[in-house]
C-alpha positions as CSV (number, residue, x, y, z in Angstrom):
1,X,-102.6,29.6,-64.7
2,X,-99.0,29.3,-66.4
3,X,-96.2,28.3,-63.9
4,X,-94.7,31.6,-61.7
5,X,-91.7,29.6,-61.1
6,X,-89.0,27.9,-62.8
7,X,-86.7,25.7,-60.5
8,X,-82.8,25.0,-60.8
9,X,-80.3,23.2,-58.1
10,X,-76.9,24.1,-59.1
11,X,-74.5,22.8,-57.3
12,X,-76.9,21.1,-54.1
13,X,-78.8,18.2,-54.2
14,X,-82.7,18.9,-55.0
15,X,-85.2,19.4,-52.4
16,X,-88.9,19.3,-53.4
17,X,-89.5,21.4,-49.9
18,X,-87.4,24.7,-51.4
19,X,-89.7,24.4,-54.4
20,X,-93.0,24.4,-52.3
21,X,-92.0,26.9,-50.5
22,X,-90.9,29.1,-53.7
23,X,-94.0,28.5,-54.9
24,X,-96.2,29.2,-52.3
25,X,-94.1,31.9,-51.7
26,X,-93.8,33.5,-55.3
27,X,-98.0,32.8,-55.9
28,X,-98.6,35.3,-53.0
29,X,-95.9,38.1,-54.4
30,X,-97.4,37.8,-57.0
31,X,-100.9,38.2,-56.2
32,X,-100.0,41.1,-53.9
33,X,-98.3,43.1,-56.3
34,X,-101.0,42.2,-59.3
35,X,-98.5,40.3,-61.4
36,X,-101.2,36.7,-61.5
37,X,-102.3,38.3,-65.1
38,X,-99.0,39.6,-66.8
39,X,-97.6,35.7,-67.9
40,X,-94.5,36.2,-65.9
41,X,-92.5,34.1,-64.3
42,X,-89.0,34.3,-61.9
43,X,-86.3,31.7,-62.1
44,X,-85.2,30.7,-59.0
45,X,-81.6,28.9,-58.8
46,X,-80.7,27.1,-55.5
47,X,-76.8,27.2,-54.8
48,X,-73.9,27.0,-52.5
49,X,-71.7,29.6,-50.9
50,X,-69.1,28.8,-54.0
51,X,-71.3,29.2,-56.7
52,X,-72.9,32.5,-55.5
53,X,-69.8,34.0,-54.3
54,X,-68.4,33.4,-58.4
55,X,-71.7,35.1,-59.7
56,X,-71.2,37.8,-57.1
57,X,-67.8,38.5,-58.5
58,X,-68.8,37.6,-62.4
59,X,-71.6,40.1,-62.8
60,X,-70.9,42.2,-59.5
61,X,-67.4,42.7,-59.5
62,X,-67.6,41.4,-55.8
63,X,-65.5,38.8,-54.5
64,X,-67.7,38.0,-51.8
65,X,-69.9,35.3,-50.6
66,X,-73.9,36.5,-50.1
67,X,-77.0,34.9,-49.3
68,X,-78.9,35.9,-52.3
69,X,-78.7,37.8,-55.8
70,X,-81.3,38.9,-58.0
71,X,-81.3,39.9,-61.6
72,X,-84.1,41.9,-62.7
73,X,-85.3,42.0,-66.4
74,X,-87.3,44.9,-66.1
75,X,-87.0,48.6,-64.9
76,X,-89.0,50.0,-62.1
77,X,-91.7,51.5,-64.5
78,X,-91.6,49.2,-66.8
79,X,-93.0,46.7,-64.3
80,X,-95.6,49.0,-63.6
81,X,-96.7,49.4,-67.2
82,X,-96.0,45.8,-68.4
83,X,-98.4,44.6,-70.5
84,X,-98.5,40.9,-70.5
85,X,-97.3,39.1,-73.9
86,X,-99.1,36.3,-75.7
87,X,-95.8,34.4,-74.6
88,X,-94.4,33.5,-70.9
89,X,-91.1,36.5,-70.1
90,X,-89.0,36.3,-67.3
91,X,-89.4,38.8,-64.2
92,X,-85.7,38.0,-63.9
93,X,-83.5,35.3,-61.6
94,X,-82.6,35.0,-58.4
95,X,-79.9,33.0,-56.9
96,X,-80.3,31.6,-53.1
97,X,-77.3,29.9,-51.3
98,X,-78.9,27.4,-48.8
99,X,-76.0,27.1,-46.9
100,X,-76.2,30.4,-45.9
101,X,-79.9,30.0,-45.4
102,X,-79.4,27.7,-42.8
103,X,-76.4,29.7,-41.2
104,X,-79.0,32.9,-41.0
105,X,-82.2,31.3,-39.6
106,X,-79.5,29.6,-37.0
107,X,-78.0,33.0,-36.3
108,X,-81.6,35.1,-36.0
109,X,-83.2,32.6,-34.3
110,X,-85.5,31.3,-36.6
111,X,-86.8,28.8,-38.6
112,X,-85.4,27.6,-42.0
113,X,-88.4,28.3,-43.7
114,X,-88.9,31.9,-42.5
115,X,-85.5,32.6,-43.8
116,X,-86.0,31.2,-46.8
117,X,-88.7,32.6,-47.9
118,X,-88.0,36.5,-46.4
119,X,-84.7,35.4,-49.0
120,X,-87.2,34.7,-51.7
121,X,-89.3,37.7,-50.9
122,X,-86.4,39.6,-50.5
123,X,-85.0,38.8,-53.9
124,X,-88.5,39.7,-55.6
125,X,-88.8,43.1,-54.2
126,X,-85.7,43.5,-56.2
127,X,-86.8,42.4,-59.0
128,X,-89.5,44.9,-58.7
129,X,-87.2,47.5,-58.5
130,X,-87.1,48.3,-55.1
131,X,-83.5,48.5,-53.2
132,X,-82.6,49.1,-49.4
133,X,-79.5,51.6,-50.0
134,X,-81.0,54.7,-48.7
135,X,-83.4,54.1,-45.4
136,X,-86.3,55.8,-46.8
137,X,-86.1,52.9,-49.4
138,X,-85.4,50.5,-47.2
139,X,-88.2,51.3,-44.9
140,X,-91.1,51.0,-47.8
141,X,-88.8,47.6,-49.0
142,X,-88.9,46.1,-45.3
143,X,-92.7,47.0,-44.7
144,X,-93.9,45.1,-48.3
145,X,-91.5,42.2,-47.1
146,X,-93.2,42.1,-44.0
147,X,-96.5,42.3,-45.1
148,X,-95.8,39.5,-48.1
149,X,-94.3,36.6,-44.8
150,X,-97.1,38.3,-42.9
151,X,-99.8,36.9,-45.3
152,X,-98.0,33.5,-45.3
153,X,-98.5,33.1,-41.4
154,X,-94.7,33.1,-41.6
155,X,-93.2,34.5,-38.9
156,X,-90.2,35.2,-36.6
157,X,-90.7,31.9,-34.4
């Protein structure tokens, strides 16, 4: 099997424990939402609050700091049609500030990890196409999130 994730630090120093737990992560989105076959992969970029909050306001037109961003390649449907390509194509790219990681596990009273990787998961559902604007939506989003960290044996400690 091809590699699901592609890894960038930009702006922090590398941690080998973000990318096992993007990967680990990623392998069972994947495998939940039947993507292990369709040769695609995310790119995930690791960041601090200044970096995100400049790509928030770049491609956002928010001046705002955030915890994560995603950038999906694909329309909803198209996901669920895709047909997988003799060569590797990006899902699309999230961005993940760690500082604000470790702020939000502090603040809910969890561990790093389970923040994290509910940010990773989080960002994926996006990609997918799913959204939290109107509650119906974010119900169904929060449930697949749920069940993904659920999976894991990651949990609110």
């Amino acid at each position: 099997m091809k590699d699901i994730v592609s890894i960038e630090f930009d702006g922090i120093d590398e941690d080998k424990s973000y990318a096992d737990i993007a990967n680990k992560v990623f392998e069972k989105c994947f495998e939940v939402e039947n993507l292990l076959d369709k040769n695609l992969y995310i790119n995930i970029i690791f960041t601090n609050p200044e970096k995100i909050r400049q790509t928030n306001k770049d491609y956002r037109n928010v001046d705002k700091e955030t915890d994560v961003l995603s950038f999906p390649m694909f329309e909803k449907e198209e996901i669920l049609n895709y047909e997988a390509k003799q060569w590797q194509e990006v899902l699309g790219d999230i961005m993940i500030s760690i500082e604000r990681v470790q702020e939000q596990a502090k603040e809910y009273g969890h561990s790093f990890e389970r923040e994290l990787a509910y940010m990773m998961v989080h960002g994926f559902y996006h990609l997918m196409g799913e959204d939290h604007i109107e509650e119906d939506d974010k119900v169904i989003m929060r449930q697949k999130e749920e069940n993904i960290l659920s999976k894991l044996g990651i949990t609110r400690d």
